[in-house]
N, C-alpha and C positions, 0 to 999 in steps of 0.2 A: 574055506573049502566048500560051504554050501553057498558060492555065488554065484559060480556059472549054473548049476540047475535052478536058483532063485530067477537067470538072465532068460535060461532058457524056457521059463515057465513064463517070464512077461512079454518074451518078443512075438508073437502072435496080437500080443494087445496091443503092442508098440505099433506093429504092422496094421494092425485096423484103425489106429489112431491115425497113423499117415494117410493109409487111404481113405478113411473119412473126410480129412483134411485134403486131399488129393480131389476128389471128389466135388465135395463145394466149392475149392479156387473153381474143376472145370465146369459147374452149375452157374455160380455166376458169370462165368465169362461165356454160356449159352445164353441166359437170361439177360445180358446185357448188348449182345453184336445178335444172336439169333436172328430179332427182329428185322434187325437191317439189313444182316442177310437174306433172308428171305425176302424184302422189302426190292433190294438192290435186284434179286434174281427176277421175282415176279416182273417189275419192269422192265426187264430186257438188257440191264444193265449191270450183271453180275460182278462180283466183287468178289472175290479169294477171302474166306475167314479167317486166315491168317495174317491177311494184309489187314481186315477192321482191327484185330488186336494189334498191331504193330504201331497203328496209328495214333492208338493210346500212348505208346511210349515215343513217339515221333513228337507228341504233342499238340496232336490234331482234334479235330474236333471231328468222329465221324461220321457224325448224322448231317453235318455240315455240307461235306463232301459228297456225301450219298445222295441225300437231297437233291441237291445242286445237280450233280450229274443225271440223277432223273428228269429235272427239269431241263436239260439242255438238251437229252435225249428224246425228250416227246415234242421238243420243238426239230428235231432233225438235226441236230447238233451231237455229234461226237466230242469228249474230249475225256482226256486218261484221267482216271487216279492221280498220278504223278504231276501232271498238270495243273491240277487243283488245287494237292496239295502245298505245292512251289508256290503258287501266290499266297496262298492259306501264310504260309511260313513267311514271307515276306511283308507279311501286317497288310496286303489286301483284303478288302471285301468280296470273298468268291460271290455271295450270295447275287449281290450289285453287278456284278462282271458276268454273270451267267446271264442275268434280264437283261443287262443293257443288248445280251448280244443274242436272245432270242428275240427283243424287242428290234434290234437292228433287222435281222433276219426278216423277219415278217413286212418290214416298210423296204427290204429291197436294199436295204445300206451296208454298203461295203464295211464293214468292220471284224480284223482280224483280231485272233481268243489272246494274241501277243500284245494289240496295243488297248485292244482294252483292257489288261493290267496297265498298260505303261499309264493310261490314262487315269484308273482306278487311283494309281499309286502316286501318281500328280497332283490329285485334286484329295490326297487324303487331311492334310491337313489348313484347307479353302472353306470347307463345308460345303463343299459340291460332293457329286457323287458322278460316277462314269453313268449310270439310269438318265441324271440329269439331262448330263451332257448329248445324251442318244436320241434322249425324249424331245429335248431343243430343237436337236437337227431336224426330228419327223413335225414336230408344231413349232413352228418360229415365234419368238417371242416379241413382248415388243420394250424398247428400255427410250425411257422419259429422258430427253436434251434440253437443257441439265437436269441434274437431277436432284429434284425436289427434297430428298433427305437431306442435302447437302447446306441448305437453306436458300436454294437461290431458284426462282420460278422459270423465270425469261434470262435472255442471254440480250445485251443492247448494244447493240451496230450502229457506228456513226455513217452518212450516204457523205458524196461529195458535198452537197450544199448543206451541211452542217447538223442536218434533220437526224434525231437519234432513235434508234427503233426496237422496237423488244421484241422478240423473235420465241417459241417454243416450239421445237420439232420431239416426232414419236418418228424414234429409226426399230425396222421389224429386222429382227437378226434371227439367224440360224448357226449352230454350233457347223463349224469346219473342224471335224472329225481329225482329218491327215493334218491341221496347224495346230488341235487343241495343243498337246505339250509344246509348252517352248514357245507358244502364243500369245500375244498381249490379250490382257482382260478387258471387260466392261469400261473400266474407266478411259483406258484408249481410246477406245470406240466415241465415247461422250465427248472427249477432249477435241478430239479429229474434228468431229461433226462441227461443236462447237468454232472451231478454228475457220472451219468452212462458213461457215455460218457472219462471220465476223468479213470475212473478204467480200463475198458475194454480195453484203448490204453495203460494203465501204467503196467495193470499185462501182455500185450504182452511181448515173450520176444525182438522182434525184431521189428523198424517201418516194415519190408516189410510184416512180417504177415498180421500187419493193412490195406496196401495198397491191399496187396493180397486177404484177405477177409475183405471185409467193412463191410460184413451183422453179423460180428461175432459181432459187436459191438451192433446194434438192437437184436441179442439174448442175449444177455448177458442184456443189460437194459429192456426188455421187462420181463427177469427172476425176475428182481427184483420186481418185481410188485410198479413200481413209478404213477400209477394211484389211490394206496390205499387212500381212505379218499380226496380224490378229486368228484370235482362237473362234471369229465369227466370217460370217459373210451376210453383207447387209444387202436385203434384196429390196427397200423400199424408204425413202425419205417423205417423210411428210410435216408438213407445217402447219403445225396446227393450231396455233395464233400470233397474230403476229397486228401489232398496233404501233403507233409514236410516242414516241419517248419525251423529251423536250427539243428544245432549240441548242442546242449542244454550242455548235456555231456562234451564238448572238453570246451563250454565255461564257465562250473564251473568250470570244472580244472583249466582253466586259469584266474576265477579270484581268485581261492584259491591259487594256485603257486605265484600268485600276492599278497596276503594277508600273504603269509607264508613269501614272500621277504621281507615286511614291516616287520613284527613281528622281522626278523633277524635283519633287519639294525636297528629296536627299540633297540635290547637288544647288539646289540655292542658298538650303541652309548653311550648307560646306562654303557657299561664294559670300554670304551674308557673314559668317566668324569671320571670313577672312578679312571683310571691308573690315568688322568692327576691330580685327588684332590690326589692320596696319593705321586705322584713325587713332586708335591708342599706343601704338609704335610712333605717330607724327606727334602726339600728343606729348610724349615723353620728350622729343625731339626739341618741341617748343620749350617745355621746361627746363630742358639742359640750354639752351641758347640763352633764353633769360635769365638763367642763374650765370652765364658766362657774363652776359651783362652787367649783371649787379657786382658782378666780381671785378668788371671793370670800372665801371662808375666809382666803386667803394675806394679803386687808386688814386682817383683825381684828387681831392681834396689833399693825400698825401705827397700829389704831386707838387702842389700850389704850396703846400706848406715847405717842401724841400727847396722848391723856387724863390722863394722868401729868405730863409737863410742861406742864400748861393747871390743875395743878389739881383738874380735874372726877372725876379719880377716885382715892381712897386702899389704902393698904395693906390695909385690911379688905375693902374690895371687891373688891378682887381676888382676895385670897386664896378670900372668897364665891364667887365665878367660879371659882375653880380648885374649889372643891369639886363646886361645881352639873356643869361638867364631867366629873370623877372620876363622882360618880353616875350621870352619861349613858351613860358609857362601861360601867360595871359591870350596868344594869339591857341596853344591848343586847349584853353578850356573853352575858347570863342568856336574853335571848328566842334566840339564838341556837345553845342548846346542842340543845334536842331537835331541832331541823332538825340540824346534826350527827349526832345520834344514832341518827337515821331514815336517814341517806345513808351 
């Protein structure tokens, strides 16, 4: 029974407890947006207090946004809260998108607050930066053909008479703003050139043409239009050394003369087995005949002996036989002496 006057003795402290705590929530959240408010206001660029708080819970950053807007504003640049914050939320860099396009502003360059997100948000993960890209267009750069990180110095063009040539050009480019998105990169640009580079020394008829005029070869790739569909535009080809290479020429000759020699010694040695397989295919041939020989010879004597007891043949005749024999024998060891005599 003594709680509610116990309740009603403590709610006055309850009540100052809250609004102390009432209190300091709205102290710091003076002490944390005041600044910027007033910051925002002093430059002409006011901001609602209730919008800095909100943008805590948006998840903005709002010194960010404040900033930013001041600076787009003392460039002469309008653009909302709302604006800011939408690319803010979209993992842009407002900070980069607001220079790039104060920095466009002041060189005269067409650049709207829409594609410099789009751009921002293209090159976020390249390691470029839309600043880059602005700053490009206002100082043209210049990018080394080929390119020397790559490990190759010179670029070598063969001419019609065989003469092989090394060539390095420095092309100066400017960012094309309305191609960057959706634009080929640098390495296009090098590839093209290079590509140009390779016709213009090959349809010469002679290296000394190339030597003699170098800038024929920048008119000749600059005709091709190799900045089509690129995120650049190349305002100048230059050649900046360019020497002889070898005799390109003399040494495909020689190694086709080299390839032709092989091919030869291939197909004799192919014609060389073949004599030596069909001298050993005759070879065999003669062997087989000679063994048919002796296979005949080896009957005779079986013949003469069956002749004998049939009859058909006598003692005279035989002995006739053996003489005719003997003779045979004595006239080829006579044909056989001067071949001796000669070996």
């Amino acid at each position: 029974m003594n709680t509610i006057p116990v309740l009603a003795n403590l709610l006055p402290l309850i009540l100052a407890v809250f609004g102390v705590l009432v209190l300091l929530v709205i102290g710091l959240i003076f002490v944390n947006f005041l600044g910027l408010w007033i910051q925002a206001k002093a430059a002409g660029t006011p901001v609602s207090f209730l919008n800095l708080v909100f943008m805590r819970f948006r998840k903005v950053h709002p010194a960010t946004i404040v900033n930013s807007r001041i600076t787009a504003a003392k460039a002469g640049l309008d653009y909302t809260t709302d604006q800011l914050e939408a690319h803010y939320l979209a993992g842009g860099d407002i900070i980069n998108v607001v220079l790039a396009l104060v920095a466009a502003e002041k060189a005269g360059i067409s650049l709207s607050f829409d594609r410099a997100c789009a751009i921002d948000l293209a090159t976020k993960d390249t390691g470029k930066t839309v600043l880059e890209a602005v700053r490009t267009s206002i100082n043209p750069k210049v990018i080394d053909c080929p390119n020397p990180t790559a490990g190759i110095t010179k670029i070598t063009a063969v001419a019609k008479d065989g003469i092989g040539v090394n060539v390095r050009a420095r092309v100066t480019v400017r960012t094309n703003l309305d191609r960057f998105v959706g634009g080929a990169t640098e390495e296009t640009i090098i590839a093209r050139v290079g590509e140009g580079i390779v016709t213009s020394v090959g349809s010469a008829a002679s290296y000394k043409t190339v030597l003699e005029n170098p800038d024929s070869i920048s008119h000749l790739v600059l005709g091709k239009g190799v900045d089509a569909a690129t995120a650049f535009e190349i305002l100048s080809i230059d050649i900046a050394d360019v020497d002889v290479a070898d005799n390109v020429g003399a040494r495909l000759q020689t190694e086709q003369a080299e390839a032709d020699k092989r091919v030869a010694q291939a197909k004799a040695e192919m014609r060389r087995a073949a004599a030596v397989a069909s001298e050993q295919e005759m070879s065999a041939r003669t062997q087989e005949m000679q063994a048919k020989v002796v296979e005949a010879e080896a009957t005779v004597p079986m013949a003469i002996a069956e002749a004998f007891r049939n009859g058909q043949l006598g003692v005279m005749d035989y002995a006739k036989y053996q003489n005719v024999v003997a003779d045979t024998k004595m006239r080829d060891s006579i044909g056989d002496e001067p071949n001796e005599t000669q070996s």
